[in-house]
C-alpha positions in Angstrom: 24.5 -7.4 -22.5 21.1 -9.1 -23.8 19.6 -8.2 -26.7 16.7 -6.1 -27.0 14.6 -9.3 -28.5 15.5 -11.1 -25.3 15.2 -8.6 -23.1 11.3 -7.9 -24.6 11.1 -11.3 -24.8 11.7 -11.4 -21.1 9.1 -8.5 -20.2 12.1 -6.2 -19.1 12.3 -3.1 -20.4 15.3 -2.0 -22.9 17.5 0.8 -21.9 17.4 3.0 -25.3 19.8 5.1 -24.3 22.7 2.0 -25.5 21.1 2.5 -28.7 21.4 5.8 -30.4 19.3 4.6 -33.4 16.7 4.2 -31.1 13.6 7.2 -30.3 11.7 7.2 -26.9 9.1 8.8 -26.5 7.8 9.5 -22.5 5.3 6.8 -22.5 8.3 4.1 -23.4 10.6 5.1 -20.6 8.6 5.6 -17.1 10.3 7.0 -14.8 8.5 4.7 -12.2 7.8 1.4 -12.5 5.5 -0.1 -10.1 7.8 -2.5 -8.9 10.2 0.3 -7.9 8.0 2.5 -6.5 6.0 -0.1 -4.1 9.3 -0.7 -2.9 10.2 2.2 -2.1 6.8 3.0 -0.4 6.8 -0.1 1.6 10.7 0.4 2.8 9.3 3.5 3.8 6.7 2.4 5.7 8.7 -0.3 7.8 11.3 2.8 9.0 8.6 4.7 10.1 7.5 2.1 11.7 10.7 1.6 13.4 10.8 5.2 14.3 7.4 4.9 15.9 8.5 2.0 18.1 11.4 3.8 19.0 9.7 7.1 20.2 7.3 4.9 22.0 10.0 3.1 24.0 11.7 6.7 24.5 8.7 7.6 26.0 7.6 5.0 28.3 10.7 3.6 29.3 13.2 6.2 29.2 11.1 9.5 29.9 11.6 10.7 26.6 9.3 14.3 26.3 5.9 13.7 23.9 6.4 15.8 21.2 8.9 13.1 20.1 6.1 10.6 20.1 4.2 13.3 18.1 6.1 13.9 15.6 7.4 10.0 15.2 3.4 9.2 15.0 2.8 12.1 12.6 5.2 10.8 10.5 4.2 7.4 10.6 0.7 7.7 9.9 0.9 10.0 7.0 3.8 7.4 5.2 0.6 4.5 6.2 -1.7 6.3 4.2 0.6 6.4 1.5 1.3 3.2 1.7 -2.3 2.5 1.7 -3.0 4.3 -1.5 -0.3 3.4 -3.3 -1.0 -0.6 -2.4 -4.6 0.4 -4.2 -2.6 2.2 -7.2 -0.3 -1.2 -7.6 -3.3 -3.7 -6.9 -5.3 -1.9 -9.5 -2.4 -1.7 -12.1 -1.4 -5.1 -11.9 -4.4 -6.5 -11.7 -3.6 -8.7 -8.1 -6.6 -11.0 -6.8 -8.4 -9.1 -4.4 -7.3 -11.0 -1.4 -3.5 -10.2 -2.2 -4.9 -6.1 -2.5 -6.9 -6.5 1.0 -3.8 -8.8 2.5 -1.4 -5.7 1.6 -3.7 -3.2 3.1 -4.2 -5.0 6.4 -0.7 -5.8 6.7 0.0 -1.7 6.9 -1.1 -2.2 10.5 1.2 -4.5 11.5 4.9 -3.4 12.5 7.9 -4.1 9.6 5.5 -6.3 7.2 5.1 -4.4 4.4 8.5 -5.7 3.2 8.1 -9.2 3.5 4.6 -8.5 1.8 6.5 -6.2 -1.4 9.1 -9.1 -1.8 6.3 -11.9 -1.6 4.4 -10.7 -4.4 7.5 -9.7 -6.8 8.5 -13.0 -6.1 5.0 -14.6 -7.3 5.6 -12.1 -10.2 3.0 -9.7 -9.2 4.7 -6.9 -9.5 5.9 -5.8 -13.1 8.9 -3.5 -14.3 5.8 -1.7 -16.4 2.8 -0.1 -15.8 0.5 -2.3 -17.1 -2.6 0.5 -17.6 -1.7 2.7 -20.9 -1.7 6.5 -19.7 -4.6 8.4 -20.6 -4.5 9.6 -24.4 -1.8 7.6 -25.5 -1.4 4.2 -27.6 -0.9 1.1 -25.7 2.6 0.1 -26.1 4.8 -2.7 -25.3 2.3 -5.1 -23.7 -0.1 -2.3 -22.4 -3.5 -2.2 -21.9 -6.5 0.5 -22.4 -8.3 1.4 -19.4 -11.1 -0.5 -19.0 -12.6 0.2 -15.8 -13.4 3.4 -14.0 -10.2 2.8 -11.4 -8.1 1.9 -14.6 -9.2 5.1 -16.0 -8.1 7.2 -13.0 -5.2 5.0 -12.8 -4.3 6.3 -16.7 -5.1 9.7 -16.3 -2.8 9.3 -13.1 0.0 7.7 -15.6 -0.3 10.5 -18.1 0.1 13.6 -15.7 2.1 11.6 -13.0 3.9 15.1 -11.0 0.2 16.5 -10.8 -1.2 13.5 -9.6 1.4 12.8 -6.9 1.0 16.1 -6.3 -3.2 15.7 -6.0 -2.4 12.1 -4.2 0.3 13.9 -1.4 -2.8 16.5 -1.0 -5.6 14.0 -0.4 -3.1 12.0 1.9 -2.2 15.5 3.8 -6.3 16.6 4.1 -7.5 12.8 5.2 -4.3 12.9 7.8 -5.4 16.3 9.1 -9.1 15.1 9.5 -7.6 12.0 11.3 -5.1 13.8 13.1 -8.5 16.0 14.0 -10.6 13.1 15.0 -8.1 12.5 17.9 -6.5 8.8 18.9 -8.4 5.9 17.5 -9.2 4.6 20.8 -11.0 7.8 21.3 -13.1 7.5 18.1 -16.1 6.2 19.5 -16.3 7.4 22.8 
């Protein structure tokens, strides 16, 4: 097992809980880094787009009813806006280059990327095991930052209440789905 000087050494986090002589406070031990949870968003993504793909060829080629593609889109689009916010969330936290930010936002659109894209920039070591952003009203530890601009700043209040927020975020994401959902296909948008 390394020790904790190497593993801090290495950026890693140290698991406390191996040391009892140790106190954590919530701020040291996120539950969510945001290398695992772009990962998880991004997975997600890529099976719903699969599902999509597989409703759509149920439906043109085998006959399959439309409330399958329904419900395959539905799902679909509201796990692309998530995937959308959260690539704004993890751009803003680790601080990527806007083109990587725009490159994983425009890569949403196209079918079983967002993988290849979440694996690309852990491998250029853009994605950390931290939040990089101090929550809001707390100390910057191990290698955090204070909030300096205004998305920083919602992106710490966000860290410091994180069940209300993705309870706030799944909201907005539900609201701007239904207003899309609304607005009708997008081939229809501007007839």
């Amino acid at each position: 097992m390394p020790s904790q000087s190497a593993s801090a050494a290495s950026g890693e986090r140290v698991n406390n809980a191996a040391n009892p002589n140790t106190s954590t406070s919530p701020t040291d031990t996120p539950r969510v880094s945001p290398r695992g949870f772009y990962r998880v968003v991004a997975t997600s993504e890529m099976i719903t787009w699969a599902l999509l793909i597989a409703a759509m060829i149920g439906k043109y080629a085998l006959g399959a009813p439309d409330w399958t593609m329904r419900i395959a889109g539905s799902i679909h689009g509201f796990v692309f806006l998530s995937y959308c916010v959260s690539t704004v969330v993890v751009w803003t936290d680790q601080r990527w280059p806007a083109s990587k930010g725009i490159l994983g936002l425009l890569l949403a659109a196209v079918p079983f990327a967002t993988v290849p894209f979440e694996r690309h920039v852990d491998r250029k070591g853009l994605l950390s095991s931290q939040w990089r952003v101090a929550p809001a009203g707390g100390a910057p530890q191990n290698g955090q930052e204070p909030a300096r601009t205004a998305a920083e700043r919602l992106l710490a209040v966000i860290l410091r209440w994180p069940i209300l927020s993705a309870v706030i975020l799944v909201v907005f994401v539900a609201l701007l789905f239904t207003i899309l959902l609304n607005a009708g296909p997008p081939t229809e948008w501007f007839n």
